[in-house]
C-alpha distance (Angstrom), angle and dihedral (degrees) to the residues before:
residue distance angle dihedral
X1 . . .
X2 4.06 . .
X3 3.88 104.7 .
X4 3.93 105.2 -157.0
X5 3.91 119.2 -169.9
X6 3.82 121.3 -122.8
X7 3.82 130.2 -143.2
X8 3.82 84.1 -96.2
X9 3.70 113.7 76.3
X10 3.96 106.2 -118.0
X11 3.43 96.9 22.9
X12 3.85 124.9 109.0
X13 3.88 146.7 -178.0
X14 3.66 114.4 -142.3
X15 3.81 126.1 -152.8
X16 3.57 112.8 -158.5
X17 3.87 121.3 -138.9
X18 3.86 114.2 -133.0
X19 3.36 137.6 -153.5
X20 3.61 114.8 -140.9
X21 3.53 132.4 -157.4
X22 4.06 145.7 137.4
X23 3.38 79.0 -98.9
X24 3.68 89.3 63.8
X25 4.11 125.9 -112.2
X26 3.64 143.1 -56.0
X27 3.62 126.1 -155.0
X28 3.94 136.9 -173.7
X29 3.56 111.6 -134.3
X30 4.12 97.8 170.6
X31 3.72 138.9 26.2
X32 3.30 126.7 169.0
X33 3.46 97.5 -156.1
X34 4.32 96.3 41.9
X35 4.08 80.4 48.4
X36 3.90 87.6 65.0
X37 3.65 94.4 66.9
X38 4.20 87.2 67.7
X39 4.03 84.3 39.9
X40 3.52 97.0 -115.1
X41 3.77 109.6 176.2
X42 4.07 104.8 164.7
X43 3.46 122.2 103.0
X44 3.90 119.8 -128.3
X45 3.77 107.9 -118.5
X46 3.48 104.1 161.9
X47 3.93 133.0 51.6
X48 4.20 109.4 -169.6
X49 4.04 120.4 179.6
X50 3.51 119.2 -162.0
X51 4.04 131.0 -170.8
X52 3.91 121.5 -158.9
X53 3.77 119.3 -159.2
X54 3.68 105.2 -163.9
X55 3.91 131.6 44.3
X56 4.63 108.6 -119.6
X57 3.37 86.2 37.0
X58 4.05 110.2 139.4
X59 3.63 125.1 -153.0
X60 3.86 115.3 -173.1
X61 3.18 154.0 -56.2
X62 3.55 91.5 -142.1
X63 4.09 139.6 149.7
X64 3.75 141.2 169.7
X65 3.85 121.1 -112.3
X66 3.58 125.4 -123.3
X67 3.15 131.3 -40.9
X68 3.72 91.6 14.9
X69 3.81 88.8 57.4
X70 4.19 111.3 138.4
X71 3.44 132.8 -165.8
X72 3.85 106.7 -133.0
X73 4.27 129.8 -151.0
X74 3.90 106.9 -163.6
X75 3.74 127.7 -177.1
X76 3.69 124.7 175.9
X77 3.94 109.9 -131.4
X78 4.00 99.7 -174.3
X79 3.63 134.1 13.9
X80 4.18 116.3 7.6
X81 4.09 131.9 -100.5
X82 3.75 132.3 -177.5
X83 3.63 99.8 -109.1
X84 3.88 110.4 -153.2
X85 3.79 126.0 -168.0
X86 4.23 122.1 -171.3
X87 4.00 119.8 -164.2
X88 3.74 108.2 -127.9
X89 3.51 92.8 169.1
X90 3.70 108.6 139.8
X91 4.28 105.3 -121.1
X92 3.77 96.1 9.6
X93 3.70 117.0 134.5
X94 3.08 95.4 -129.4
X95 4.11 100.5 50.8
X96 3.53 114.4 161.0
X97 3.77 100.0 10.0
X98 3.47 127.9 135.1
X99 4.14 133.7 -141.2
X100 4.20 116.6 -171.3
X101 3.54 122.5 -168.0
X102 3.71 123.9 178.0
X103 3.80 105.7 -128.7
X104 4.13 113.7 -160.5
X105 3.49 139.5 -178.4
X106 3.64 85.4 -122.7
X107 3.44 104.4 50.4
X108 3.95 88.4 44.9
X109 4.53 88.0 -148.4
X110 3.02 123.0 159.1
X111 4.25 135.3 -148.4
X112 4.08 117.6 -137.3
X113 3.78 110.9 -162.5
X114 3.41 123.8 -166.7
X115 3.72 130.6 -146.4
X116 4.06 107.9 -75.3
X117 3.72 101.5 37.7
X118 3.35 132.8 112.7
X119 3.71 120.7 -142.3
X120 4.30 137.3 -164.3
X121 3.61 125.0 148.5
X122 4.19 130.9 -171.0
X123 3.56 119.4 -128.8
X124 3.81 116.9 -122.2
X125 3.68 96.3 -166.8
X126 3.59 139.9 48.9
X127 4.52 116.5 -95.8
X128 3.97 87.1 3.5
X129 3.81 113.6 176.8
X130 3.89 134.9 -144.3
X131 3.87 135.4 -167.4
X132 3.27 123.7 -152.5
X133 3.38 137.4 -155.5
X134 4.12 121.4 -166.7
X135 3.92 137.5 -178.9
X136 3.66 95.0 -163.5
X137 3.92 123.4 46.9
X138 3.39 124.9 -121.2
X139 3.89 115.7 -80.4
X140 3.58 125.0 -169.3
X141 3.45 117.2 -137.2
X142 3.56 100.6 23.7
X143 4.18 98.8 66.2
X144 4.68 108.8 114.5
X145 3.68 124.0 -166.7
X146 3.28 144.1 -167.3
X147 4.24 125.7 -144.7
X148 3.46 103.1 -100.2
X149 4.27 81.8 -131.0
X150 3.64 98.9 45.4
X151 4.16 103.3 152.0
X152 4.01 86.7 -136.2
X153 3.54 101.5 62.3
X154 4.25 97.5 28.1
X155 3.53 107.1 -157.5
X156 3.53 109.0 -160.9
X157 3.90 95.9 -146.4
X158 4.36 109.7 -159.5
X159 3.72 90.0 -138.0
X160 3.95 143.8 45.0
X161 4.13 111.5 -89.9
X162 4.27 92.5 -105.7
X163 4.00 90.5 170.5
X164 3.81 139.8 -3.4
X165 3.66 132.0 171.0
X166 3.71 119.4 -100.3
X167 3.69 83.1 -125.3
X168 3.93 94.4 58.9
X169 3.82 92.0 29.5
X170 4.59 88.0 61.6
X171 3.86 90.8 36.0
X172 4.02 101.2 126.3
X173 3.92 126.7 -106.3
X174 3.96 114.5 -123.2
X175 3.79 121.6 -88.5
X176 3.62 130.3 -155.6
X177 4.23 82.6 -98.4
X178 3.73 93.0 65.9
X179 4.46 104.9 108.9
X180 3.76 87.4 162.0
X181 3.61 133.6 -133.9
């Protein structure tokens, strides 16, 4: 694996290495040990799968509060989105950025978050597929968001908004209150 920093401190693309063959290929998507060199010290608790019917659909930009915060590893395994993270992290220098990557069944990439970030992507193909990978589980109650069109952070999405949950479509836009997480 070929860990590549983002803008974003903590935050890293990851090219995966395959084996090729007429057999077909073989790719590492996790070691613990290769993980080390980015000084990852969560544990993965979680595994999530989720399918997406229709291409412009956005999913996000959503995080867990403190101290259910996660550090997520996401990899798309069919189809493609534009995968978006956001640092909320209170003091960073880089609060309220954002870094997009298109991840791809083809290009096999994948997306490490770290704690603090809020992540969404938009599908760019019809039934695209995600894996996720999460250090924290789930906890209801304590999930934030941010509108995926909030005029602070100006997320140029690649496609036209074809469907959004009500949920993501209502989450607020950022006031001059927000510190972050």
């Amino acid at each position: 694996m070929i860990f590549t920093s983002t803008p974003l401190k903590g935050a890293f693309t990851i090219d995966t290495e395959p084996f090729q063959d007429d057999r077909g290929l073989f790719a590492r998507t996790f070691c613990k040990n290769e993980f080390q060199q980015i000084e990852h010290r969560g544990e993965f608790v979680q595994f999530n799968h989720s399918h997406t019917n229709l291409s412009g659909t956005i999913r996000g930009m959503h995080y867990q509060l403190p101290p259910f915060s996660e550090i997520k590893l996401i990899r798309c395994i069919k189809g493609a989105v534009y995968d978006v993270i956001i640092d909320i992290r209170k003091g960073s220098p880089t609060f309220l950025q954002y870094f997009s990557i298109t991840l791809s069944e083809e290009n096999m990439k994948l997306i490490y978050i770290p704690e603090g970030f809020a992540h969404g992507f938009q599908t760019l193909h019809d039934h695209t597929e995600l894996i996720y990978h999460h250090t924290s589980f789930y906890t209801p109650g304590m999930e934030g968001g941010i509108r995926y069109d909030d005029p602070a952070i100006n997320i140029h999405w690649p496609e036209k908004v074809q469907n959004i949950s009500d949920k993501d479509k209502n989450m607020p836009v950022l006031d001059d209150d927000f510190q972050g997480i």
